[in-house]
Structure formats: structure tokens, C-alpha cells
MOPAC internal coordinates of N, CA, C and O (Angstrom, degrees):
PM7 1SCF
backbone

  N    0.0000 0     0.00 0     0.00 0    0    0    0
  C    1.4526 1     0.00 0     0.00 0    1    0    0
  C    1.5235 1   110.65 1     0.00 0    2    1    0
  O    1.2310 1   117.80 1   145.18 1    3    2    1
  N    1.4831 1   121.80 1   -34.82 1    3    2    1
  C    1.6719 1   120.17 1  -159.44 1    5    3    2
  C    1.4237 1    91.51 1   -94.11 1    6    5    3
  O    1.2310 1   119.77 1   156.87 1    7    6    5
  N    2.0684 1   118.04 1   -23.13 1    7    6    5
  C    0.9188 1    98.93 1  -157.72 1    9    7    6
  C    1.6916 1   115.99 1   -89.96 1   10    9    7
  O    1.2310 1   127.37 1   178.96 1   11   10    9
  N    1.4998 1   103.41 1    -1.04 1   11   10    9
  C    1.7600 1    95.84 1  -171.42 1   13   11   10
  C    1.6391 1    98.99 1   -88.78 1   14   13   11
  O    1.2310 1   119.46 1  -174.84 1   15   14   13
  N    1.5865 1   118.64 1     5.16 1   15   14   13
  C    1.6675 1   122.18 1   171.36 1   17   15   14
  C    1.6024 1    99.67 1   -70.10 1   18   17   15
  O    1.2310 1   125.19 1   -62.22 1   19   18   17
  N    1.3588 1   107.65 1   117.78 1   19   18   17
  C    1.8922 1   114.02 1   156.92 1   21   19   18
  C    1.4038 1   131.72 1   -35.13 1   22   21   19
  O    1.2310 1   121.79 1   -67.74 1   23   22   21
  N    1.4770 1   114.18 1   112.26 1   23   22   21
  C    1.4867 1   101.42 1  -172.87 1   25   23   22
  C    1.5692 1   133.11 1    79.44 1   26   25   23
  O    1.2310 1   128.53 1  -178.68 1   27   26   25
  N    1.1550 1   101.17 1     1.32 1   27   26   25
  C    1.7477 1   124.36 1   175.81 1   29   27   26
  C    1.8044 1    95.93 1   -57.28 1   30   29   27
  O    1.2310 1   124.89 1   -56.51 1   31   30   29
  N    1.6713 1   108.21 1   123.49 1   31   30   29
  C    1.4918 1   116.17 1   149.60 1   33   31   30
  C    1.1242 1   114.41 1   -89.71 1   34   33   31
  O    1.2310 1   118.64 1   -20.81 1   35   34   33
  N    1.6302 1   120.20 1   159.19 1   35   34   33
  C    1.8831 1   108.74 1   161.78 1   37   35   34
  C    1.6793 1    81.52 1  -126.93 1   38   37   35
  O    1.2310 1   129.69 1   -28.11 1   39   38   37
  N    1.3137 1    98.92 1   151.89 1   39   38   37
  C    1.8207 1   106.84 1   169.01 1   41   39   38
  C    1.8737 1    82.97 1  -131.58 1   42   41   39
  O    1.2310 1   136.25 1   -20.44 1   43   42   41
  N    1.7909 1    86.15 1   159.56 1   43   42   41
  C    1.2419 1    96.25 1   176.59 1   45   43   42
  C    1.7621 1   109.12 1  -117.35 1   46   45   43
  O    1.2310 1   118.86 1   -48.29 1   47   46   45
  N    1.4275 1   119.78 1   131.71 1   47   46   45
  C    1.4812 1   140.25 1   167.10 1   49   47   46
  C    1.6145 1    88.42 1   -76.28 1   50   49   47
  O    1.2310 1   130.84 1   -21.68 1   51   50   49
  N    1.4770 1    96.69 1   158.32 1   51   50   49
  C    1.7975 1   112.35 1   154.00 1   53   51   50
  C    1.5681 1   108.76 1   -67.51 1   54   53   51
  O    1.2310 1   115.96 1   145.35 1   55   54   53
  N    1.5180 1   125.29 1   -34.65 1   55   54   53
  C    1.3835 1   120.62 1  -176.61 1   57   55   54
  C    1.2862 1   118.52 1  -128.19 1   58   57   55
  O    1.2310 1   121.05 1  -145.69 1   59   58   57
  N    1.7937 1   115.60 1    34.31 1   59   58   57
  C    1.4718 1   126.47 1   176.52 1   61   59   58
  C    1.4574 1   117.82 1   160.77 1   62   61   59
  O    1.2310 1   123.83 1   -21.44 1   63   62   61
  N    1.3277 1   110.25 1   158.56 1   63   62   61
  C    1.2197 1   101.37 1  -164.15 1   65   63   62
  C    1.7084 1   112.67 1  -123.09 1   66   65   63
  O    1.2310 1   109.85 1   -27.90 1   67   66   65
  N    1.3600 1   136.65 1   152.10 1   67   66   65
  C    1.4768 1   120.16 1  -153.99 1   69   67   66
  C    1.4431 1    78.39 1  -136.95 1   70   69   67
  O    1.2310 1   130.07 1   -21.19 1   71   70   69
  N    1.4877 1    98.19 1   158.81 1   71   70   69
  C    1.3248 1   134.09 1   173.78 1   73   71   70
  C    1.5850 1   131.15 1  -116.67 1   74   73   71
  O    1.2310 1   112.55 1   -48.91 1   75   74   73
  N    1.1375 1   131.66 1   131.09 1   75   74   73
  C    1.3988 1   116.26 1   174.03 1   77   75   74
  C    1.7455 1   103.29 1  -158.75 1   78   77   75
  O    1.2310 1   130.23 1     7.99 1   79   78   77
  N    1.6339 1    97.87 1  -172.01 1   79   78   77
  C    1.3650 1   112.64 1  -165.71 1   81   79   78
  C    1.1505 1   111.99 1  -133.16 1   82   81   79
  O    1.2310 1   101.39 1   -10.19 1   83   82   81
  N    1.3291 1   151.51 1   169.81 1   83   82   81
  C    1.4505 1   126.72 1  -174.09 1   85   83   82
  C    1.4500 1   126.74 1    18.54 1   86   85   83
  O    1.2310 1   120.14 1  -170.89 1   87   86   85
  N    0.9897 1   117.34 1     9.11 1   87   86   85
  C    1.5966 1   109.71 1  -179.48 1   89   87   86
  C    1.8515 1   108.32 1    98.10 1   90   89   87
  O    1.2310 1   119.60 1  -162.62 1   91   90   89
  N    1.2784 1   118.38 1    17.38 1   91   90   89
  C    1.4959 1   128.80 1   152.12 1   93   91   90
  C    1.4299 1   119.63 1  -126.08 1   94   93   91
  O    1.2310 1   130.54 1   -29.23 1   95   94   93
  N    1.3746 1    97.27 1   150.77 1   95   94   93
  C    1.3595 1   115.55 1  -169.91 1   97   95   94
  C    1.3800 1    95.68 1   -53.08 1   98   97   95
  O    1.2310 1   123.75 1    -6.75 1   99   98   97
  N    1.5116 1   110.42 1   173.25 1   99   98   97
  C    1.6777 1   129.73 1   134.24 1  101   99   98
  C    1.5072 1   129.72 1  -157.55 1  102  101   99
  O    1.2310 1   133.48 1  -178.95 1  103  102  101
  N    1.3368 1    91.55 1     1.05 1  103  102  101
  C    1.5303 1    99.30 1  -174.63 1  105  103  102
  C    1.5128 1   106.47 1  -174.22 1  106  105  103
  O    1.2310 1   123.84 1   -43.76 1  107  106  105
  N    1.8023 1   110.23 1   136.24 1  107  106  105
  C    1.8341 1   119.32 1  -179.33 1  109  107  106
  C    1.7960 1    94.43 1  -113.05 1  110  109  107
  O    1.2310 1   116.87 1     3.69 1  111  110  109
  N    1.3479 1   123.56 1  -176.31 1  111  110  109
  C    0.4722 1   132.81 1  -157.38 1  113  111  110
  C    1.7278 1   108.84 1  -166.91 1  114  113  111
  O    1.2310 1   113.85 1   -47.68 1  115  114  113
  N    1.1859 1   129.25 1   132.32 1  115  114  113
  C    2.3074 1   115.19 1  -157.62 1  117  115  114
  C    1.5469 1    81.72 1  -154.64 1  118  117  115
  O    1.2310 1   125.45 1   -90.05 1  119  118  117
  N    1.2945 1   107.14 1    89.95 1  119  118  117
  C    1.3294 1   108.25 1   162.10 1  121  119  118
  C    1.5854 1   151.90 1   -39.14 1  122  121  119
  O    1.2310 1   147.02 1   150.29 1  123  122  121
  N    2.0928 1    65.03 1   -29.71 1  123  122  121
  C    1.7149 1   102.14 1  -170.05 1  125  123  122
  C    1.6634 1   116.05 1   -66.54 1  126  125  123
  O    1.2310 1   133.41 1   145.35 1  127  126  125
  N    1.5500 1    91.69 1   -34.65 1  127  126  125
  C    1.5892 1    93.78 1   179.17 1  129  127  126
  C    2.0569 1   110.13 1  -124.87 1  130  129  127
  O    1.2310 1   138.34 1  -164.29 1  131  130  129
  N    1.3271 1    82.06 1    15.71 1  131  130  129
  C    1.8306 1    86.73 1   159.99 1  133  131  130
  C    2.1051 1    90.45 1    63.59 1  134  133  131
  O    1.2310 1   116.45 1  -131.82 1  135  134  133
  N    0.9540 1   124.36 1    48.18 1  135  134  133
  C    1.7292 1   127.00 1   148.21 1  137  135  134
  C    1.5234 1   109.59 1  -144.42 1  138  137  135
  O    1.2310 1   132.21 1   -13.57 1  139  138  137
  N    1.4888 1    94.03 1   166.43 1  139  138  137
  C    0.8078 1   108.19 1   171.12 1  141  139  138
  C    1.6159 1   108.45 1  -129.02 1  142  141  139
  O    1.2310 1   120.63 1     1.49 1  143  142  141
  N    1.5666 1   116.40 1  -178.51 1  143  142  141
  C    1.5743 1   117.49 1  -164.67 1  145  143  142
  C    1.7695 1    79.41 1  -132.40 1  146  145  143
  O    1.2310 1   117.65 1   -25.18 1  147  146  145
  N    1.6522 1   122.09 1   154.82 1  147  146  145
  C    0.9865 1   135.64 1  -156.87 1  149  147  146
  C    1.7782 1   106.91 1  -159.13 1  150  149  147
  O    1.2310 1   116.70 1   -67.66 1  151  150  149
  N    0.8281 1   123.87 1   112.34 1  151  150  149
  C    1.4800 1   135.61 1   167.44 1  153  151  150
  C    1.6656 1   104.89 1   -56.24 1  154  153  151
  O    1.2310 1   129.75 1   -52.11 1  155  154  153
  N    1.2892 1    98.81 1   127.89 1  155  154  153
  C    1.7841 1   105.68 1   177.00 1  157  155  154
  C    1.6458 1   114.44 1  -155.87 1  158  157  155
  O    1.2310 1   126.48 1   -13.31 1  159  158  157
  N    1.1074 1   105.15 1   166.69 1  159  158  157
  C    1.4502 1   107.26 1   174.73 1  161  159  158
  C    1.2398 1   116.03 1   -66.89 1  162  161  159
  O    1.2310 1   114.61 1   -40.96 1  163  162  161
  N    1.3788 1   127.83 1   139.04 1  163  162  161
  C    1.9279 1   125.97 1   172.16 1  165  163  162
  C    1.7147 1    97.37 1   -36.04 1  166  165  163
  O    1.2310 1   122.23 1   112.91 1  167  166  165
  N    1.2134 1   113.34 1   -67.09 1  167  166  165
  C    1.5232 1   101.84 1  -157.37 1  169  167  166
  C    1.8644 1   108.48 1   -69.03 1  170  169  167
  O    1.2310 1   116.45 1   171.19 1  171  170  169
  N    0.9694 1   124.35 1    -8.81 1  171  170  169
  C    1.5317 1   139.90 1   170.31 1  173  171  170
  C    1.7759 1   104.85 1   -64.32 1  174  173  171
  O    1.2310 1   126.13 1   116.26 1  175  174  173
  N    1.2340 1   105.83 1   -63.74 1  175  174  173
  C    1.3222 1   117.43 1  -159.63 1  177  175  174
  C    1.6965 1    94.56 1   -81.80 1  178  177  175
  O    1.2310 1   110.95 1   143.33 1  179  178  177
  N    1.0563 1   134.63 1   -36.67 1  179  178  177
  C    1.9391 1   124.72 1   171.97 1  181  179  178
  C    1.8354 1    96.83 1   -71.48 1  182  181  179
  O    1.2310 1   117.51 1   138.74 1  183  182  181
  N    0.8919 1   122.35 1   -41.26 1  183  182  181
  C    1.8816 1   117.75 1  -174.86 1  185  183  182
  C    1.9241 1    89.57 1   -63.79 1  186  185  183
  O    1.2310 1   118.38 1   126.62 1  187  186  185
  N    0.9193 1   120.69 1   -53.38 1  187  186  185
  C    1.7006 1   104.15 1  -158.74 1  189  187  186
  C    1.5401 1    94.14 1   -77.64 1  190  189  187
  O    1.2310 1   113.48 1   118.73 1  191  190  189
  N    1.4299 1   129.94 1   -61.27 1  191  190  189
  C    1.4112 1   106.92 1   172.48 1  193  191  190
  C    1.5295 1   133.03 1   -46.86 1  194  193  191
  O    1.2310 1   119.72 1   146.14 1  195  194  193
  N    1.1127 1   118.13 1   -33.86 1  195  194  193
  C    1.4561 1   139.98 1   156.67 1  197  195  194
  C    1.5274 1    95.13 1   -38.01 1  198  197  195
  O    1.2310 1   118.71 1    82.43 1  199  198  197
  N    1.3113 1   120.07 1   -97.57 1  199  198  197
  C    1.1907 1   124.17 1  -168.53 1  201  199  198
  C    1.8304 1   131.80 1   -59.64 1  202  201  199
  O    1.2310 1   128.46 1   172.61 1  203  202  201
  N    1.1005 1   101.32 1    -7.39 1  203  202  201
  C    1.9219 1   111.30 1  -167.06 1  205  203  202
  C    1.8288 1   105.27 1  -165.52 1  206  205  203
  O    1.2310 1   129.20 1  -123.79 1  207  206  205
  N    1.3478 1    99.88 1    56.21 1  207  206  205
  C    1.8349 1   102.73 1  -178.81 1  209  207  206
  C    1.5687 1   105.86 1   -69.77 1  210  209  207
  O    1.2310 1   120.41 1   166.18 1  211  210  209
  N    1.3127 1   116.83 1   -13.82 1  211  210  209
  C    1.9699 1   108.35 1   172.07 1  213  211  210
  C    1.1757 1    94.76 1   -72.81 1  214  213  211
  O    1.2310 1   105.92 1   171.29 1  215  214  213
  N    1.7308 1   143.73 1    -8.71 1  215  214  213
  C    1.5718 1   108.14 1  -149.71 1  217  215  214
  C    1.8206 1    84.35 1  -137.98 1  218  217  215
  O    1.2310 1   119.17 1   163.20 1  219  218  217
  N    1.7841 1   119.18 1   -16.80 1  219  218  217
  C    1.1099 1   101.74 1   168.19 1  221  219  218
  C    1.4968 1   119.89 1  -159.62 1  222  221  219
  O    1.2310 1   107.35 1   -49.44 1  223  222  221
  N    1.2815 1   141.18 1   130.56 1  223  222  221
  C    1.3987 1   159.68 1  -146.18 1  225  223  222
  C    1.2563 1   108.83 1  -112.66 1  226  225  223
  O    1.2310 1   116.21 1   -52.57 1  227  226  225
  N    1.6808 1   124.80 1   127.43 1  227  226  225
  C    1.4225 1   110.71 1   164.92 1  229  227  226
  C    1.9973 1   124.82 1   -70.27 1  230  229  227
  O    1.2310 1   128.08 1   -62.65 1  231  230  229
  N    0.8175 1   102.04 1   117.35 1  231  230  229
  C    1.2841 1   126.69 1  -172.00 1  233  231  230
  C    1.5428 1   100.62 1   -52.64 1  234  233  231
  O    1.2310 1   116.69 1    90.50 1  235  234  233
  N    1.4911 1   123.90 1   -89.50 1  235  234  233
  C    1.5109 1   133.84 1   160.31 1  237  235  234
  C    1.6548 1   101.78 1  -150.62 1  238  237  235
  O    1.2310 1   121.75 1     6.34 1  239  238  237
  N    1.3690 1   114.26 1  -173.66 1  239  238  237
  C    1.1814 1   120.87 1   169.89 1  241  239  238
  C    1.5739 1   105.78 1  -138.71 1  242  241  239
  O    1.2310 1   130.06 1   -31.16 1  243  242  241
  N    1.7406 1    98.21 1   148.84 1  243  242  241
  C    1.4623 1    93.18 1  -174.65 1  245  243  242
  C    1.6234 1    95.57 1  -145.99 1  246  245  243
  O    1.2310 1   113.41 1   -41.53 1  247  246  245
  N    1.4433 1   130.06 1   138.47 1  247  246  245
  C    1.6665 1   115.87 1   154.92 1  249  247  246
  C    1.5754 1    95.59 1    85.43 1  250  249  247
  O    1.2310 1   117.78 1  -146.27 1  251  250  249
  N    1.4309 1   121.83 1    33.73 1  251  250  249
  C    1.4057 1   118.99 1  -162.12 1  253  251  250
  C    1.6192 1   132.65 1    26.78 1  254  253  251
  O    1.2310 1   131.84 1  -132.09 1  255  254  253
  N    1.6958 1    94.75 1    47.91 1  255  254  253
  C    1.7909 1   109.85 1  -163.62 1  257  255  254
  C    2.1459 1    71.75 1  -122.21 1  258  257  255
  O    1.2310 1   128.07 1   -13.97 1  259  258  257
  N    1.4821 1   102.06 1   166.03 1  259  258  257
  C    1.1839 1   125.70 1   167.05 1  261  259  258
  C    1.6062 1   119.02 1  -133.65 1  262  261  259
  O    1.2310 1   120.18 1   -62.19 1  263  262  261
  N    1.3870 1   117.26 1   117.81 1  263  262  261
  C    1.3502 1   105.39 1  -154.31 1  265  263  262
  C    2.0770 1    85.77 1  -106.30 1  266  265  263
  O    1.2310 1   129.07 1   -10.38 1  267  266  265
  N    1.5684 1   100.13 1   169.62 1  267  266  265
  C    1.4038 1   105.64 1  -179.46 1  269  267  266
  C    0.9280 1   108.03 1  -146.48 1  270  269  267
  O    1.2310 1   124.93 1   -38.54 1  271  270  269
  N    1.4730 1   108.13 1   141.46 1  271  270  269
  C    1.7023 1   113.15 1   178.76 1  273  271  270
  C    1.7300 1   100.67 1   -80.90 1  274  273  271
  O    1.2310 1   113.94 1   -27.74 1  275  274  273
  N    1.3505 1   129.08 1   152.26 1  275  274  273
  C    1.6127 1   129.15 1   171.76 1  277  275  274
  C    1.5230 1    89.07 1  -139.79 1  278  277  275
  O    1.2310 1   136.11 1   -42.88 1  279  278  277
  N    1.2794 1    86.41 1   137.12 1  279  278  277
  C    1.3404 1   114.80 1   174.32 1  281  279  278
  C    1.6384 1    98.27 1  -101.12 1  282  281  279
  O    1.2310 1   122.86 1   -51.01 1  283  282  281
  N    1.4359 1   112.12 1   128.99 1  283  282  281
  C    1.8491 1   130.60 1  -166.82 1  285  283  282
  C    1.3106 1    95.69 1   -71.52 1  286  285  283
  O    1.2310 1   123.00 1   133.49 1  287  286  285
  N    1.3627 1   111.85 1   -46.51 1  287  286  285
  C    1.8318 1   101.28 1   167.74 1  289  287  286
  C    0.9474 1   137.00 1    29.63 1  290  289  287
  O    1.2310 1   148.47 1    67.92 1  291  290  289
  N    1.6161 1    62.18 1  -112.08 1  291  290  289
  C    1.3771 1   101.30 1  -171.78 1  293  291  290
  C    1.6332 1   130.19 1  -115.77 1  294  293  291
  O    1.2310 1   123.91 1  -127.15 1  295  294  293
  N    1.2450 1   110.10 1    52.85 1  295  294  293
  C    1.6841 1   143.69 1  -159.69 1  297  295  294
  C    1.7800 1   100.02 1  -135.94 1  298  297  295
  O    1.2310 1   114.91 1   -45.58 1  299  298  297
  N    1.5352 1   127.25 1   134.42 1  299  298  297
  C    1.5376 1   111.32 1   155.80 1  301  299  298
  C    1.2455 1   103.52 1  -110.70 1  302  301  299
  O    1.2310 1   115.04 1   -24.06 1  303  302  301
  N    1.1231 1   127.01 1   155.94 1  303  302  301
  C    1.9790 1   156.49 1  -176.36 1  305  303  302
  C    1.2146 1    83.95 1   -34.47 1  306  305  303
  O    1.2310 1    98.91 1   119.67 1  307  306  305
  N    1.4496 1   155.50 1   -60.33 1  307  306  305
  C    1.1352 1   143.03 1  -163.88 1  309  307  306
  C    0.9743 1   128.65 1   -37.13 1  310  309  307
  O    1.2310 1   130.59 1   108.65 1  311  310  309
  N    1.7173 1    97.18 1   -71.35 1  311  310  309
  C    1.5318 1   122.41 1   177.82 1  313  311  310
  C    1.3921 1   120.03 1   -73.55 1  314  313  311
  O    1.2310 1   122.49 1   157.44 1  315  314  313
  N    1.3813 1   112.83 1   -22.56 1  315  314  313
  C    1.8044 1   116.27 1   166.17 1  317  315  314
  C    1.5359 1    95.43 1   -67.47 1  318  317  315
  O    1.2310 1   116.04 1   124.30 1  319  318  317
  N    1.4581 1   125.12 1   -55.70 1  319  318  317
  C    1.5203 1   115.12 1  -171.36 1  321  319  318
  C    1.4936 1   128.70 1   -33.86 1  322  321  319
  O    1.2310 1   137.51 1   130.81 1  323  322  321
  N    1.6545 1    83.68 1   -49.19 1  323  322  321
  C    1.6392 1   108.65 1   172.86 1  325  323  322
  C    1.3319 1   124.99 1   -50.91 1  326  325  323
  O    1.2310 1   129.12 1   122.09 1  327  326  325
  N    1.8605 1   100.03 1   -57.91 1  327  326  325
  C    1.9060 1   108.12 1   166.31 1  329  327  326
  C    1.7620 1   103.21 1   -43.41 1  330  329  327
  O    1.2310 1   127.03 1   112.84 1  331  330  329
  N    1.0249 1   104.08 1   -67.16 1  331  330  329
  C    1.9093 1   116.41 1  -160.98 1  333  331  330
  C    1.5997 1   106.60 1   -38.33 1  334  333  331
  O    1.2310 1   127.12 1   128.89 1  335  334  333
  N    1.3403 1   103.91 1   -51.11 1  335  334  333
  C    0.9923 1   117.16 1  -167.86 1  337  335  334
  C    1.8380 1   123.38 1   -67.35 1  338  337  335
  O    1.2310 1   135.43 1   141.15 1  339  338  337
  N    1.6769 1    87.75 1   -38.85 1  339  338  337
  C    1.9208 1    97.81 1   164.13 1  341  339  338
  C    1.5713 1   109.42 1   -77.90 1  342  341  339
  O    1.2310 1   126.70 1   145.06 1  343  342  341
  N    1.1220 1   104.73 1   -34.94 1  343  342  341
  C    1.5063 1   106.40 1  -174.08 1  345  343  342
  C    1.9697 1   107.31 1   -62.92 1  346  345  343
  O    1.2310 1   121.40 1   153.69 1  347  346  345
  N    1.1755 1   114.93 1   -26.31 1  347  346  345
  C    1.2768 1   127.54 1   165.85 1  349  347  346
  C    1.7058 1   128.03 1   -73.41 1  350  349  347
  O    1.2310 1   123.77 1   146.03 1  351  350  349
  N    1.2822 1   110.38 1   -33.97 1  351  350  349
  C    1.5223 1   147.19 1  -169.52 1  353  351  350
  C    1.6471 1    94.67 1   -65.70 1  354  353  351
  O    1.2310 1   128.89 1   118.71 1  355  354  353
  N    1.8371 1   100.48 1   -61.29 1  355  354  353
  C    1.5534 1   121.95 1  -174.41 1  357  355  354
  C    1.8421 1   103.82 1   -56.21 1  358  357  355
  O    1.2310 1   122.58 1   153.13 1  359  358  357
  N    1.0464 1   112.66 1   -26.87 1  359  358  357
  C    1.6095 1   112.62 1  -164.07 1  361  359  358
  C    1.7063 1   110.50 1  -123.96 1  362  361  359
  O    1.2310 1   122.31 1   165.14 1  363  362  361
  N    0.9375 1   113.19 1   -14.86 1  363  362  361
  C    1.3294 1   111.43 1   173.36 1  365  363  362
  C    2.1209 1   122.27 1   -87.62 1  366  365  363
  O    1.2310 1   129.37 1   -33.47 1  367  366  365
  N    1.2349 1    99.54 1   146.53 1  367  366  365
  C    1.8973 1    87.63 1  -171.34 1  369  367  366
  C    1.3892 1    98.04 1   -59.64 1  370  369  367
  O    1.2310 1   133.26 1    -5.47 1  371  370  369
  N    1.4565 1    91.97 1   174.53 1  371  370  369
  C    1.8476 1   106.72 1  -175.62 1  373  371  370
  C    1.8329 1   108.35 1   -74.31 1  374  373  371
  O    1.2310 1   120.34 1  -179.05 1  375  374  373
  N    1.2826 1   116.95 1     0.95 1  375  374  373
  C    1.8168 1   100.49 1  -162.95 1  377  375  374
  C    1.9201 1    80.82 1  -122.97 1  378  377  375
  O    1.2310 1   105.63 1  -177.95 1  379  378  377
  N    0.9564 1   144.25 1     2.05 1  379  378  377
  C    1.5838 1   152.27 1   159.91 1  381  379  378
  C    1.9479 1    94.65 1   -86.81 1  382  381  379
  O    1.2310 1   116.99 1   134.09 1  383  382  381
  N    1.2919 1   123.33 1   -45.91 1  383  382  381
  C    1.4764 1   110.05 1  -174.27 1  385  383  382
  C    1.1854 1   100.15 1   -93.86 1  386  385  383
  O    1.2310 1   101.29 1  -179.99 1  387  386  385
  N    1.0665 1   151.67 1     0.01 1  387  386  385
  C    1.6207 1   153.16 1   151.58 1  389  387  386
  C    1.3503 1   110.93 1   -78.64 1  390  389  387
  O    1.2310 1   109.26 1   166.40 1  391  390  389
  N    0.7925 1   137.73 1   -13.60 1  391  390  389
  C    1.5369 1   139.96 1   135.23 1  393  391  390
  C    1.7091 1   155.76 1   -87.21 1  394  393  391
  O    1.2310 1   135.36 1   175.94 1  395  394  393
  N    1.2308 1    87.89 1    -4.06 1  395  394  393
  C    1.4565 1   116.53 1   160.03 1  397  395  394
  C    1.2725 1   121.53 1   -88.89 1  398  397  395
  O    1.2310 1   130.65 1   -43.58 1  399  398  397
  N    1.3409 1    97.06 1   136.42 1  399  398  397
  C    1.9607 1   109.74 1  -176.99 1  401  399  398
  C    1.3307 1    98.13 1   -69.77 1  402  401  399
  O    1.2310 1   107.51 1   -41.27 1  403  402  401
  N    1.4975 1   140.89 1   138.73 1  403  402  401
  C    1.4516 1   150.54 1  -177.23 1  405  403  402
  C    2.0499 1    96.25 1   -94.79 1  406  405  403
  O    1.2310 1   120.07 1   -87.64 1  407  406  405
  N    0.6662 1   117.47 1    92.36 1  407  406  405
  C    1.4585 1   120.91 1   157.40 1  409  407  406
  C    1.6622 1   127.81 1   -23.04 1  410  409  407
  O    1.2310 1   124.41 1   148.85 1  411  410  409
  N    1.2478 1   109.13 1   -31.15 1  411  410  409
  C    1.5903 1   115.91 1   168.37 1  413  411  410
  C    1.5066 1   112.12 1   -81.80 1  414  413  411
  O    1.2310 1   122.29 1   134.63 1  415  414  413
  N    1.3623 1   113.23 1   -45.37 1  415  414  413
  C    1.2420 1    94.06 1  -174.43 1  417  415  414
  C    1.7758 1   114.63 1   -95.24 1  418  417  415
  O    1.2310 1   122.60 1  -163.99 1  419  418  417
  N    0.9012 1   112.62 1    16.01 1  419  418  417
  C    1.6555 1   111.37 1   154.69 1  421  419  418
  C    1.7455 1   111.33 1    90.08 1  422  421  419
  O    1.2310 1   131.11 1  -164.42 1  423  422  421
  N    1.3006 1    96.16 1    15.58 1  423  422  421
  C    1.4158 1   101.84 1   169.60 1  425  423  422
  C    1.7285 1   119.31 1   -85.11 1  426  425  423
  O    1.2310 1   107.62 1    -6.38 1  427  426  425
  N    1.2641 1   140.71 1   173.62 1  427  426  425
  C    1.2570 1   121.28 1  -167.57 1  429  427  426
  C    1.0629 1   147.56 1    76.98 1  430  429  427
  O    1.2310 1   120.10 1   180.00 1  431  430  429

């Protein structure tokens, strides 16, 4: 999933593994307890905890971004695609997201 995103790094933690794009984060990954944490917009990240707090937690916020813990759970490939994919959108330059297929709308 992170890997058909343009320009995607993975670094490896002893207890997780992070992702980024230009040289910023957007997304970890904790094997240990099956979530991952996801870069999102403030009003993104209060609507999904708002709406589904078994499946996702605000993480912190930083840079007026709101990050979220997701529990793999209880999430399907779709809708994680979707997170990954905005969570990438938010951090990647504008001529890398103008060239990427968007996963929601069915291009790709």
C-alpha cells in the first residue's frame, strides 16, 4: 500500500517502522500492537475519533496536522488506503501529488 506512493522512505525503529516523503514523516507503523499512527487534518482526525473511538485515537497534533492512532482491526484495506494515501497527499510536494493516482476516486 505505502509502497505504490512516489518517493516513499521506510526507516526502521527497534519497535516500529516510519514512513515519509521528502524527508517528513506521515505515517509509523507498531507491529507489536497491530496500528498504525497516520498524519491528518485537525478536522479529519476529531470526525474519525468522533465517529469510531474502538478503531481510532488522537495520537497528538503537530504543524496544524492531527495525527491518529488506527487500530488494523478494525479498519478495511480500503479505508486504510484512503487514510495512507491522504496522510501522504498532506506531506508530500504538490507536483509528486499531481501525479499520483488518488485511491478514492478510482483512478489507478
Amino acid at each position: 500500500m505505502v509502497g505504490a506512493l512516489p518517493e516513499v522512505t521506510r526507516s526502521e525503529g527497534s519497535t516500529y517502522s516510519s514512513f515519509g516523503v521528502v524527508g517528513r514523516k506521515f505515517g509509523y507503523h507498531w507491529p507489536r500492537t497491530q496500528t498504525v499512527g497516520l498524519k491528518q487534518t485537525l478536522s479529519e482526525q476529531l470526525a474519525l475519533v468522533a465517529e469510531r473511538p474502538e478503531v481510532f485515537e488522537v495520537q497528538f497534533t503537530a504543524g496544524g496536522f492531527g495525527w491518529v492512532v488506527v487500530d488494523l482491526a478494525g479498519i478495511d484495506h480500503d479505508e486504510l488506503a484512503e487514510l495512507v494515501f491522504e496522510a501522504w497527499r498532506l506531506t508530500a510536494p504538490e507536483e509528486l501529488v499531481a501525479a499520483a493516482p488518488d485511491p478514492a476516486s478510482g483512478r489507478g
